[in-house]
C-alpha positions in Angstrom: 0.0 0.0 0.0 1.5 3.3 -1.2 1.3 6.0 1.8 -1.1 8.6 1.0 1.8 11.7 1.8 3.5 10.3 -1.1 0.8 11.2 -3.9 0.8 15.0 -2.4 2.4 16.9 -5.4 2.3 20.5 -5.0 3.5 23.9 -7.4 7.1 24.5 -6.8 6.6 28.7 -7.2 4.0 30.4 -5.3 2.7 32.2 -8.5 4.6 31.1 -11.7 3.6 31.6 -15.4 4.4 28.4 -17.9 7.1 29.8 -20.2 7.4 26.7 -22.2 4.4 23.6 -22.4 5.3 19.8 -22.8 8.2 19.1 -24.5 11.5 17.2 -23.8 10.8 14.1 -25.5 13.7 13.5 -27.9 15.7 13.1 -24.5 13.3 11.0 -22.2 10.9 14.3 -20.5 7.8 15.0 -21.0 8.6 18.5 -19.0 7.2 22.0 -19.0 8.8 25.1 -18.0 7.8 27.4 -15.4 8.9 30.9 -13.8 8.3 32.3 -10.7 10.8 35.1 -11.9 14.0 35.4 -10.9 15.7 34.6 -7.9 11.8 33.0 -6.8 11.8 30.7 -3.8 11.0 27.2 -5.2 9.5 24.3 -3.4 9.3 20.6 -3.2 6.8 19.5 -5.2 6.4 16.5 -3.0 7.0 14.3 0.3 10.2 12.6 -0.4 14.1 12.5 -0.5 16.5 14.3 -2.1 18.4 11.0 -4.6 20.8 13.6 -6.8 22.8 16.8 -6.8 24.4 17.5 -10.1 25.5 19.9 -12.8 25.3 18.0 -16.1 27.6 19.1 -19.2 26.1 21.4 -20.1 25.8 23.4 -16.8 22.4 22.5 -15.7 21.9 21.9 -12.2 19.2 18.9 -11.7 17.9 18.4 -8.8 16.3 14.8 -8.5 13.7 14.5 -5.2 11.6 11.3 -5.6 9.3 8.9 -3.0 7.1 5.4 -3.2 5.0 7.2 -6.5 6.8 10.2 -8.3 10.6 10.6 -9.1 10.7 14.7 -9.9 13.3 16.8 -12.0 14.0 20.3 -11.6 17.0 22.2 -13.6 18.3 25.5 -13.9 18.0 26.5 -9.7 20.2 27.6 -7.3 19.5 24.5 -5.2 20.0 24.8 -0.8 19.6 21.2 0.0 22.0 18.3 0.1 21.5 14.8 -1.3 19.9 12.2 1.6 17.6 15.4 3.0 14.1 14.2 3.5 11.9 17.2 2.2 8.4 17.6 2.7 5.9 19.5 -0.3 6.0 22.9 0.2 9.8 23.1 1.9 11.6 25.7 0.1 14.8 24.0 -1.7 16.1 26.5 -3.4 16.1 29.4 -5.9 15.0 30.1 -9.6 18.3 30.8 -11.8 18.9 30.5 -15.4 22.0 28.1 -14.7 23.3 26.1 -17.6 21.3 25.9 -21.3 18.9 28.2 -20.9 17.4 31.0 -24.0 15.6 34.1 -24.5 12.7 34.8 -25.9 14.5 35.1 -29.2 16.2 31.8 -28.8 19.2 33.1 -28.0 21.5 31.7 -25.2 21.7 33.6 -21.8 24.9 32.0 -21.0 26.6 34.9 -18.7 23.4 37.3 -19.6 20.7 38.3 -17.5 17.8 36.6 -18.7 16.0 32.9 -19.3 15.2 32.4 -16.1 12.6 29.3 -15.5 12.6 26.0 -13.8 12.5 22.7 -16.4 9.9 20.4 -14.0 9.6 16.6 -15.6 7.4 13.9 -13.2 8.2 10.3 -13.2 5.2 8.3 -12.0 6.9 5.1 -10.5 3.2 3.4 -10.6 2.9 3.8 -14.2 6.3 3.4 -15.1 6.3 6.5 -17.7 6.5 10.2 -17.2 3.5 12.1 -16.7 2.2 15.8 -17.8 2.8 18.0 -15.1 -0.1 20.3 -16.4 -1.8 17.1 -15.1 -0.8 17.9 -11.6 -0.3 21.8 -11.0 -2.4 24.4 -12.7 -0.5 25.8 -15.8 -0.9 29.6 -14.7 -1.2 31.1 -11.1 
């Protein structure tokens, strides 16, 4: 029996606009991106434990917080937690940043420029085996 804390999926911005809908799937996501503007608290979207820590090589940072039913990504934060911490939905984990490959609204990269700003959220549902729309679990505006 799956616990009922670990179906809890919450927003990771208090308000937060979607800046780019589902896409991602030539590499595995089926991800949005959102922004709560920058430097935005952002929030565990769920119950669960913190399973990576890591700037890819492209200079992403992921962020990988999972439980019993969803295994979450988040790139592109200034992240405040440490791999192992047990988070609960809603605990604040960080910051929104444009770290890594991230573009205006022009397509252009904001590598060392102020701008492209956003979170890159893809959910893994463990029970289905396959990654789920997140539109499907948070509203896409608020």
């Amino acid at each position: 029996m799956i616990p009922a804390a670990a179906s809890i999926f919450v927003p990771p911005y208090d308000h937060y606009v979607l800046t780019q809908g589902v896409h991602g799937f030539s590499y595995g996501h089926m991800a949005i991106d959102i922004s709560g503007g920058k430097g935005a608290t952002i929030y565990s979207p769920i119950n669960g434990w913190v399973s990576a820590l890591f700037v890819d090589d492209y200079g992403n940072t992921w962020i990988i917080i999972e439980n019993e039913v969803y295994q979450v990504i988040l790139l592109h934060g200034l992240y405040s937690v440490s791999v192992g911490d047990i988070l609960t939905a809603g605990q604040v984990i960080g910051i929104e940043s444009n770290q890594g490959n991230t573009v205006d609204g022009l397509g252009r990269s904001c590598r060392n420029r102020d701008c492209g700003y956003h979170t890159h959220l893809n959910v893994f549902n463990k029970l289905l085996g396959s990654n789920v729309n997140p539109l499907d679990l948070i509203p896409p505006n608020r």
